[in-house]
N, C-alpha and C positions, 0 to 999 in steps of 0.2 A: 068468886065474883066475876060476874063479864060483864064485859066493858062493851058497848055497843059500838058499833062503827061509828057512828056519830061524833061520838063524842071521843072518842078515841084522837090524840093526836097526828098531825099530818106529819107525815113520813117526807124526809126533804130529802129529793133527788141531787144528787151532782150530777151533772152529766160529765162523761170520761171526756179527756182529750183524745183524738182518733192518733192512732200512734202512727198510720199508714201516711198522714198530712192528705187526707180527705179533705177537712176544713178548709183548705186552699182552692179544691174545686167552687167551693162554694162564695170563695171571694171573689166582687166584681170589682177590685179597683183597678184600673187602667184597663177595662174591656173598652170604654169611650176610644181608647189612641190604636185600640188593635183594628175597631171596627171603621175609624175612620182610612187606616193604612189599608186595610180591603178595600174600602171603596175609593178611594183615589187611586190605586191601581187598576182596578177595574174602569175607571174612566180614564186614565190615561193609556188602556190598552187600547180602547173601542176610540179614542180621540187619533190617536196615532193609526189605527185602522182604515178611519175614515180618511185621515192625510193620505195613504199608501194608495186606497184605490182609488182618492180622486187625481193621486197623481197618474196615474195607468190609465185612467181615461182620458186624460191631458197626452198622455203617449197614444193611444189610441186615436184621438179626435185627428192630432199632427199628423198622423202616419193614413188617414184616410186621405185628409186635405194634401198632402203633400204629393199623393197619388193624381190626385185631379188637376192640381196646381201644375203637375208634369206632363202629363197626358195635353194639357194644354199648351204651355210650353213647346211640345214636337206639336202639334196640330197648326198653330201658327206659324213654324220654324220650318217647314216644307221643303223638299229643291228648290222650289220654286219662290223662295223668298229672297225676297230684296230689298232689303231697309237700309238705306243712307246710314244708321245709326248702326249698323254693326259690326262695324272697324273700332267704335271705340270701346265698345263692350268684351268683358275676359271671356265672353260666352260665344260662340263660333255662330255664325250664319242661320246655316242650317242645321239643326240637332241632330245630334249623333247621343247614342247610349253617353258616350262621356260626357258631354251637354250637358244632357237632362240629370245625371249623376250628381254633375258638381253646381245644375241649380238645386236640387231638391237641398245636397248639403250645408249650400249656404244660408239656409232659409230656418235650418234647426235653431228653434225653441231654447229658452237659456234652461237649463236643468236634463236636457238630453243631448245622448253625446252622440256626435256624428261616424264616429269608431262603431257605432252598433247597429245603422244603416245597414242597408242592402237594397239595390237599385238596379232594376232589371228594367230594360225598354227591349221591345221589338215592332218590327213592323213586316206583317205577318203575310202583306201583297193579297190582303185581299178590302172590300169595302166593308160598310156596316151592316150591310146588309147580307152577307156572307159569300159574294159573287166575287172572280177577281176581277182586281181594278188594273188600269193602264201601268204598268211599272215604266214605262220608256225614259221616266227619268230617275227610274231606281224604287223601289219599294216603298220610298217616300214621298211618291210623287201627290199630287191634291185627288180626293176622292181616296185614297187610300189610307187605308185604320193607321192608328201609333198605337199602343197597347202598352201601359204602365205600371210592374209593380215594386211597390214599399213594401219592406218588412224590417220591423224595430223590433229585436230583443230585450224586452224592458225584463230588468230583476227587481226583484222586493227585497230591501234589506232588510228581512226574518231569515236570522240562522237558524231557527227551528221549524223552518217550513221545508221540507224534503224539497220540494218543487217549487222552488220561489223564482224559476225564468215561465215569461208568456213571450210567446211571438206575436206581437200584432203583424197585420199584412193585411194589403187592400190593392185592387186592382183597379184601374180605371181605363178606358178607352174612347179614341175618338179620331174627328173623322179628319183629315187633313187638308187645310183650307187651303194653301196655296202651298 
């Protein structure tokens, strides 16, 4: 006698248990807490990123302005200056590199440190023009350049950045008014 398919009884599978713990790839309980932990660290990478370089541009921005802020400072402060109010000021007369040194220092931003400064002036005896000017009362005299530079070594606190120091540095010049 044969038995058609048909009608023939259905053959019941067990499925094996995987003896390797394959099954477990296949479960998603707490993938919600894994993939939330990727992504909150992924924004507080790129959030902290953005703190970092808008701090360095706030180092940057200072260290230009403090350049022209200087520069101005010897421009107005000439041999030839004479202000009533300069005896009571900690800052000398006429600018000298140490001057312009310890304005620029006093002038630092709360979160940068004046230790990382570097403040270079001269006055280079000639005009802006590039011709020399009258020195007869020193290289400082009115008509003659001041020439000022700033450089801040700002670091990124990433210790896994091989190169985490920039030097900003900006120069500025100008013409000597009195």
């Amino acid at each position: 006698m044969r038995i058609s398919r048909s009608k023939a009884a259905p053959i019941a599978r067990k499925e094996a248990r995987n003896p390797y713990g394959m099954d477990a790839l296949r479960d998603e309980r707490g993938s919600e807490a894994v993939e939330f932990a990727l992504a909150v660290s992924i924004w507080m990478a790129i959030a902290f990123m953005v703190m970092y370089v808008s701090f360095a541009l706030y180092a940057a921005h200072f260290v230009a302005n403090a350049a022209e802020e200087a520069a101005r400072y010897g421009s107005v402060r000439g041999s030839s200056w004479n202000n009533a109010s300069c005896t009571s000021n900690s800052l000398g007369c006429t600018a000298s590199s140490t001057d312009i040194s310890n304005y620029v220092k006093s002038a630092v931003p709360p979160g940068l440190s004046a230790t990382k400064l570097t403040i270079s002036s001269s006055w280079p005896g000639t005009m802006s023009s590039g011709n020399s000017c009258d020195t007869a009362d020193g290289s400082n005299s009115p008509n003659c350049v001041v020439k000022v530079t700033v450089s801040y070594n700002f670091s990124f606190p990433l210790p896994f950045i091989a190169s985490s120091q920039r030097l900003f540095s900006s120069t500025s010049q100008m013409t000597i008014v009195r």
